[in-house]
BATOR-496986 format. One line per field, with one value per residue (C-alpha): residue in one letter; x, y, z. Coordinates in Angstrom, 2 decimals. Example, Ala and Ser with C-alpha at 12.3 -4.5 7.8 and 13.67 -1.06 7.14 Angstrom:
<rs>
residuo: (a,s)
c1: (12.30,13.67)
c2: (-4.50,-1.06)
c3: (7.80,7.14)
</rs>
This chain:
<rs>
residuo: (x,x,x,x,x,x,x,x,x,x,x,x,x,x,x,x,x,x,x,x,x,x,x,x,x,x,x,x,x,x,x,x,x,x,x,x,x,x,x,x,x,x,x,x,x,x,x,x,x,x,x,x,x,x,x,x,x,x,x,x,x,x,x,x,x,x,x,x,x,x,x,x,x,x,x,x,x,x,x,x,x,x,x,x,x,x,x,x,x,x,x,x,x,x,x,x,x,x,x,x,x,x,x,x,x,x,x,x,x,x,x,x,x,x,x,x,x,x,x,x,x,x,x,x,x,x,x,x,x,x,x,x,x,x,x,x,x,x,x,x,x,x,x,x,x,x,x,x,x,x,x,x,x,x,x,x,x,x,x,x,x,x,x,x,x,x,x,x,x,x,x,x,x,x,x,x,x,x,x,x,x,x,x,x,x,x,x,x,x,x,x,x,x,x,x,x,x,x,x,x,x,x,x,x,x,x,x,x,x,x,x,x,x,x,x,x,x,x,x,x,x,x,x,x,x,x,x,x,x,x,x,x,x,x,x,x,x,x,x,x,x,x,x,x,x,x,x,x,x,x,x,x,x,x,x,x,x,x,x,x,x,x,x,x,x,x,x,x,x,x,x,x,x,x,x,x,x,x,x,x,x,x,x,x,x,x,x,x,x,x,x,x,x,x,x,x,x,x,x,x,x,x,x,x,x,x,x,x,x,x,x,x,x,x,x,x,x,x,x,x,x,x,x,x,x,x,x,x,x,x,x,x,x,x,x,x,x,x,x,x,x,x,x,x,x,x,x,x,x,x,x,x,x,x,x,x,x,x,x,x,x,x,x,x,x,x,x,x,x,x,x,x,x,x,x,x,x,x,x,x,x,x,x,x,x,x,x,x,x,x,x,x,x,x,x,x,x,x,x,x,x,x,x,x,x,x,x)
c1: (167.66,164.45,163.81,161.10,160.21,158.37,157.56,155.86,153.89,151.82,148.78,150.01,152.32,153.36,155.25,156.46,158.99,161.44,163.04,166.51,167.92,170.79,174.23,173.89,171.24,169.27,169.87,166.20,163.59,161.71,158.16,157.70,156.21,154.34,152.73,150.34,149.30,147.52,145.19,144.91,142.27,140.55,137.43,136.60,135.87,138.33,141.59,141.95,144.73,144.93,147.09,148.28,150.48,150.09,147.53,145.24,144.06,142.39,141.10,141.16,139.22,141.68,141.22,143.34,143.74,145.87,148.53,151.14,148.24,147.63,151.35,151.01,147.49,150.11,153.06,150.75,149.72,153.23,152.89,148.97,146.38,145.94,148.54,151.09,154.75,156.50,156.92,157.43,158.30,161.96,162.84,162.66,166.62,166.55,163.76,164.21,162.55,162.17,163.19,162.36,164.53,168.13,169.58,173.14,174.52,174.03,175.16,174.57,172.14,172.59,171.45,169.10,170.50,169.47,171.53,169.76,166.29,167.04,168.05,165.12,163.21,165.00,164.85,160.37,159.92,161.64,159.51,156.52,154.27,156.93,159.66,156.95,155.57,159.01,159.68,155.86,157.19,161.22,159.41,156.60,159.32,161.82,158.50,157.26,160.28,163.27,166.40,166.46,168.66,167.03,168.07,167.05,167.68,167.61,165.70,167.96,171.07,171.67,171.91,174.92,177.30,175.74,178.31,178.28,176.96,174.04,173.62,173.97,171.21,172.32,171.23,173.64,176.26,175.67,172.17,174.08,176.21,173.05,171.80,169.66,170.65,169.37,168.68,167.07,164.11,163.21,166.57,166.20,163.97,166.61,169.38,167.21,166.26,169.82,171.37,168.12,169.00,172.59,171.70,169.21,171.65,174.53,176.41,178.72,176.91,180.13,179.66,176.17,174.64,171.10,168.22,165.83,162.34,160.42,156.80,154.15,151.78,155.37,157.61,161.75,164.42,167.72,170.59,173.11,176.93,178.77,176.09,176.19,173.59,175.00,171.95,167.96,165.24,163.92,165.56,165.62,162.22,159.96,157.95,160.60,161.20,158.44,154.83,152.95,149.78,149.08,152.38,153.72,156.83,159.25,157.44,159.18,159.17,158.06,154.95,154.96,156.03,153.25,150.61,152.32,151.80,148.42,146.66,147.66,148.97,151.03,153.28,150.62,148.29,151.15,152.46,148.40,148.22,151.83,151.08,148.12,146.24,148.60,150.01,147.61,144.87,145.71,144.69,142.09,140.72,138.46,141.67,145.15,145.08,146.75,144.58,141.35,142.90,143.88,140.24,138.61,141.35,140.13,136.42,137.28,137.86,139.79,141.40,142.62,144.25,145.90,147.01,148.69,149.81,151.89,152.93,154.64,155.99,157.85,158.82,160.77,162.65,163.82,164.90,167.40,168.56,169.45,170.68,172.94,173.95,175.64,176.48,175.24,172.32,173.04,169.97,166.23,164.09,160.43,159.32,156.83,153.07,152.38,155.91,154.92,151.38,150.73,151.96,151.08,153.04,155.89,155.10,154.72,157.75,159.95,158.50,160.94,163.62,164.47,167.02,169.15,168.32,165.77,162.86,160.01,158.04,154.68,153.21,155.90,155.16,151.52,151.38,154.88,156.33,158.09,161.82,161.59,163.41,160.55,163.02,162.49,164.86,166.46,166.51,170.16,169.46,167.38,164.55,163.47,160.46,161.73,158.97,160.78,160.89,162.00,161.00,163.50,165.78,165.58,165.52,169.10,170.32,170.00,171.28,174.35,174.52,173.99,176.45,179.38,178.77,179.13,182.58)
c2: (49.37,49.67,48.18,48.20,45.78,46.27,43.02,43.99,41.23,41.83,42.50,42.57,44.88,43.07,45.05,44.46,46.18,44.61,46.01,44.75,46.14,43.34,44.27,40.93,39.36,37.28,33.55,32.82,35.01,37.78,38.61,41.89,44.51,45.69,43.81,45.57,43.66,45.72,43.15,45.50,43.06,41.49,44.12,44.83,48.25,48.64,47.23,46.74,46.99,45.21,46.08,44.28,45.71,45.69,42.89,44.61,43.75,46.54,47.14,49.78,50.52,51.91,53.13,51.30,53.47,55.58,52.71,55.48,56.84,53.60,53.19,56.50,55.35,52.00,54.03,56.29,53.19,52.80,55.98,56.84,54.92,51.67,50.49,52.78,51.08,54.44,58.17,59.03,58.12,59.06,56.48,53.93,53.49,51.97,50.23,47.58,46.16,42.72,43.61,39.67,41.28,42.67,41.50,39.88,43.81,42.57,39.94,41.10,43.40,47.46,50.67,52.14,54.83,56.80,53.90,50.87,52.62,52.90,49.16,48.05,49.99,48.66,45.22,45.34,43.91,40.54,41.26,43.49,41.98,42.57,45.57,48.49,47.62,47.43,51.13,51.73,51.26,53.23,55.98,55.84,55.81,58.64,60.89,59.82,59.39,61.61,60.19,56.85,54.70,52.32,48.64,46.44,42.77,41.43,37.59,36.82,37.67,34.56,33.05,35.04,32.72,30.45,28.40,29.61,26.18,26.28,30.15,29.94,28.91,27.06,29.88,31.92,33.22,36.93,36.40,35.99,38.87,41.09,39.85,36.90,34.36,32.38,34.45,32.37,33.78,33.04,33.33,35.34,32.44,29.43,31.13,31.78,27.52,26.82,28.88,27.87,23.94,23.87,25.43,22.50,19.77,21.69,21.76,24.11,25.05,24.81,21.33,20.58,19.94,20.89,21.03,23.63,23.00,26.63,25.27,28.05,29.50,30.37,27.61,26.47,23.97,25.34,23.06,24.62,23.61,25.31,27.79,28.98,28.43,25.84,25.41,26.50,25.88,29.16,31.21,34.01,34.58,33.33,31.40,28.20,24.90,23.47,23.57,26.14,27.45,29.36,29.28,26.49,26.36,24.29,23.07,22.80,26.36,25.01,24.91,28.48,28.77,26.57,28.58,31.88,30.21,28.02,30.20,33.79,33.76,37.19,38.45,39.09,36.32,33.97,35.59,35.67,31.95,30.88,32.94,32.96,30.35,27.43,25.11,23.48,26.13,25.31,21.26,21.68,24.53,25.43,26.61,26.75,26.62,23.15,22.52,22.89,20.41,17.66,17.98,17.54,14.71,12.99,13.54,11.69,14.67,13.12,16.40,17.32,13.95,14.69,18.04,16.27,13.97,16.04,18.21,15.49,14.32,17.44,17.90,14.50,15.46,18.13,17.03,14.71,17.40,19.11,16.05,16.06,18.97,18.84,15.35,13.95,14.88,15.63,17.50,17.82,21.02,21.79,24.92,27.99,27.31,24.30,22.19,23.84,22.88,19.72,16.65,14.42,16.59,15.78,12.51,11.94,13.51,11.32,7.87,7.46,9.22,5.71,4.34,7.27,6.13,9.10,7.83,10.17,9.40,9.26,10.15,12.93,14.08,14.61,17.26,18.11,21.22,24.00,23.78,20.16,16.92,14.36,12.19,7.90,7.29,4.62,7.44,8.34,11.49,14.51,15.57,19.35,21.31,24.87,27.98,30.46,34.29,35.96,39.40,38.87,37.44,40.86,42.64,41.09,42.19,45.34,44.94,44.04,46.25,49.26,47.55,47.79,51.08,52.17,49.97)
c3: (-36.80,-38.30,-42.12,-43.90,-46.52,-49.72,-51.88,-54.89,-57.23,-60.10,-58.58,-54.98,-52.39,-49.26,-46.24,-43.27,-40.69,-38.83,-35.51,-35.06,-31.96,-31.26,-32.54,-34.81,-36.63,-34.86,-36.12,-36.37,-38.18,-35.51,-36.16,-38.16,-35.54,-38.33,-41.39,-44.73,-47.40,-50.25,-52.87,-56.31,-57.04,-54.43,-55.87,-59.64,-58.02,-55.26,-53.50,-50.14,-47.60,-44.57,-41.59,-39.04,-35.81,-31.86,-32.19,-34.02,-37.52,-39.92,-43.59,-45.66,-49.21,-52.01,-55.44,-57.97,-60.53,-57.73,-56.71,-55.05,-52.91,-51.85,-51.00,-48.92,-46.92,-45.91,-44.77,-42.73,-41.11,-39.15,-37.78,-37.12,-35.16,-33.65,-35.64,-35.06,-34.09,-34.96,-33.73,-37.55,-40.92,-40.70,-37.96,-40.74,-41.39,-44.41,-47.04,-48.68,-52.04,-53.66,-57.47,-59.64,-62.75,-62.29,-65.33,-65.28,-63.99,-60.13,-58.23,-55.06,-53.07,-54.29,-52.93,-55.64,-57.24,-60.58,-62.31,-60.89,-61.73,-65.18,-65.37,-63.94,-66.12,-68.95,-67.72,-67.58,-71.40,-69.63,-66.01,-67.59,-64.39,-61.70,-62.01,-63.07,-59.90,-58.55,-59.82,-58.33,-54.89,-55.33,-56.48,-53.49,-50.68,-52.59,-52.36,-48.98,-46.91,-49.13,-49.03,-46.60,-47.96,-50.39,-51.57,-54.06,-53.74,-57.12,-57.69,-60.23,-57.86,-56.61,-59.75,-61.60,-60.66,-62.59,-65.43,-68.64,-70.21,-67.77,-68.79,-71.97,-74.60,-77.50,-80.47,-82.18,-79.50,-80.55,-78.86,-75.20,-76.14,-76.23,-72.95,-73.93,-71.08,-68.29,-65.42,-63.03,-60.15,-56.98,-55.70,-52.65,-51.47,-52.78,-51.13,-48.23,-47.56,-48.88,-45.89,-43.58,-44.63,-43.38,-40.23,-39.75,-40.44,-38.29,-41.17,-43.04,-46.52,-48.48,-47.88,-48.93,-52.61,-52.53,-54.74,-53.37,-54.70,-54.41,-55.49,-55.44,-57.90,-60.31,-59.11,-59.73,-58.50,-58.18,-57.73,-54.92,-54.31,-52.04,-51.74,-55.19,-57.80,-60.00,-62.11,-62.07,-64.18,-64.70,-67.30,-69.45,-68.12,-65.53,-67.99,-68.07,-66.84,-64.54,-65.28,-63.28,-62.25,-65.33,-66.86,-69.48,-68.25,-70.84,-74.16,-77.94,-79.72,-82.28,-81.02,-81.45,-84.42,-85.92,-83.33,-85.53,-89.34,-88.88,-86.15,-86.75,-83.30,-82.63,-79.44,-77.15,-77.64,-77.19,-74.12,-72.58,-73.58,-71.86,-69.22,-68.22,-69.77,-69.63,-67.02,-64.30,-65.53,-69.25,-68.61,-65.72,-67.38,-63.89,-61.83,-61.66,-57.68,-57.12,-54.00,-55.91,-58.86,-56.03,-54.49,-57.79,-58.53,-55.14,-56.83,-59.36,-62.33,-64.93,-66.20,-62.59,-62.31,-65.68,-64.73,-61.57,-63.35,-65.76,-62.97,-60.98,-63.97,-65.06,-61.76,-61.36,-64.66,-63.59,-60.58,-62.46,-64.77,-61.44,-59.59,-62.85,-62.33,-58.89,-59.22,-55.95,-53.77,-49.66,-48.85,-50.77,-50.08,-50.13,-49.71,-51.08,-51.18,-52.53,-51.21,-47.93,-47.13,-50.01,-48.45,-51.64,-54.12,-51.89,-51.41,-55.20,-55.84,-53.53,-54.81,-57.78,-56.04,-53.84,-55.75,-54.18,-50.76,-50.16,-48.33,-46.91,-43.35,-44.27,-41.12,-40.59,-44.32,-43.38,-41.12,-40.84,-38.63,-40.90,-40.91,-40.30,-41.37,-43.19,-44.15,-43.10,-40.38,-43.02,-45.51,-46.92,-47.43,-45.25,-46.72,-45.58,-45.17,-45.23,-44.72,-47.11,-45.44,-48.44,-46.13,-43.35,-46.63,-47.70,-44.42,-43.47,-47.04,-45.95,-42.57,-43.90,-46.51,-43.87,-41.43,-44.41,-45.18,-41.70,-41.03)
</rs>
């Protein structure tokens, strides 16, 4: 079976296609035989795409103001040139497509159909960087390819399960009624490491309580029982719980509302300042690229130690509000950029975490293979560094999803 992948960000399109030719899924990720990655802004005048397949790498120049050509230069790619892994378009069996917004209507992987487009659509005011783009891509592959099957695995997915007082906000009830809830994001990836962890530890996931720290550019912890999302920070939107690159993540709304009466704030200059201009960028004020803040905090810059400083601690709280949550702790999770590659966030993280018996290997911790155990060898509990493949995530969504409808 061959799937293809489309991962849509904000200013971003990642692909890849996978080639499954067992009769099961493979229990460890394959390489994609082909990989496209198109940057919308890597130019003020142009994008580029960059292929990779059969060994060879190659760039492309596109024009941004025409994002579905570009789309249509990257699927030619599979199927022309030195890149070419494919006879033709229409041996791809089935495409599937990262969507970050599905609302509470899905709760599981869905083949896109007339009614799923219009809830995504509907659902942009609450993703307005993500599911156009999202839409971008559905409507790309329906023109290019026709009618291959087409699935959207929903980010906040993973999350629906979630109990209704960790859903719920505490305004007026009416409010939930008309959709205003927690959501919850990144769940592809959390239910990803969650399923990834137990097959570490040889051990059933109905038996584990995790807390799955995703820490990237946007970062959340979810905290997983029995492999269901019991409780996450992010919520109705992206923009809450931890503090971010650019993004605020949790502060009093107040805040806002004073902003609103002293500053003539409106809508949009509040969103650009939450989003954009707050977080690590908001209190570094140079970056919001955590590696440049901890070289300028080894320098010596005050304001880079401060914006480390605030990060760690809003991470530590809420990793008790999710300890809380699942009442016990068997397994901790790093994973996404930063809890991938920064060995001193993690670090930093696990130092006030002892008094539950977690203890990190320092020299383990400092160069540490992915989907590895860091954990001290008199630590109580495993700690995990997990590289999150949302892409093959996705890829055996629709596997399975093609597999049912077959049976």
């Amino acid at each position: 079976m061959k799937i293809l992948v489309l991962n849509a960000g904000s200013s971003s399109q990642k692909s890849c296609l996978y080639e499954i030719t067992t009769q099961n899924l493979p229990e460890n990720p394959p390489k994609p035989i082909w990989e496209a990655t198109i940057d919308w802004t890597a130019n003020q005048n142009y994008g580029i795409l960059e292929i990779e397949a059969n060994g060879v790498k190659k760039d492309f120049k596109l024009n941004p103001e025409k994002r579905q050509e570009g789309i249509s230069k990257m699927l030619e790619t599979l199927s022309q040139g030195e890149t070419k892994v494919i006879e033709k378009l229409s041996d791809i069996n089935v495409v599937g497509h990262r969507v970050v917004h599905g609302g509470s209507e899905y709760s599981e992987a869905t083949f896109v159909t007339d009614k799923v487009k219009t809830i995504i659509k509907n659902l942009i005011p609450l993703a307005p960087n993500h599911n156009p783009h999202h839409l971008e891509g559905i409507e790309a592959i329906k023109k290019i390819l026709g009618d291959v099957p087409q699935i959207a695995v929903f980010d906040t997915a993973f999350h629906s399960q979630m109990p209704k007082e960790a859903a719920v906000y505490p305004i007026p009830y009416q409010w939930f009624q008309k959709g205003i809830r927690r959501y919850g994001f990144h769940g592809t990836s959390h239910k990803y490491c969650s399923q990834k962890a137990a097959q570490i530890l040889n051990k059933p996931l109905a038996s584990l309580r995790i807390i799955s720290c995703h820490l990237g550019n946007g970062a959340s912890l979810t905290a997983i029982r029995n492999g269901i999302s019991i409780n996450t920070t992010m919520g109705f939107t992206p923009l809450e719980g931890l503090m971010m690159g650019t993004r605020s993540g949790s502060i009093d709304s107040a805040i806002l509302i004073y902003l609103m009466q002293e500053y003539n704030f409106d809508a949009e200059k509040l969103n650009k300042m939450l989003n954009q201009e707050s977080g690590l960028k908001g209190i570094y004020g140079k970056s919001g690229d955590m590696r440049y803040i901890i070289n300028a905090m080894e320098q010596g810059d005050e304001l880079a130690q401060l914006a480390f400083d605030i990060y760690i601690h809003k991470l530590r709280c809420c990793l008790g509000e999710m300890l809380a949550s699942i009442g016990g702790l068997d397994v901790l999770v790093f994973t996404a950029g930063i809890g991938e590659n920064s060995a001193i966030i993690r670090e930093k993280t696990c130092v006030n975490l002892e008094f539950l018996g977690l203890k990190i290997d320092h020299k383990k911790n400092t160069k540490p293979t992915m989907n590895t155990d860091i954990s001290a060898s008199d630590s109580q509990i495993p700690i995990l560094v997990i590289h999150t493949q949302e892409d093959w995530a996705i890829a055996c969504e629709c596997w399975q999803k093609i597999s049912q409808k077959k049976s």
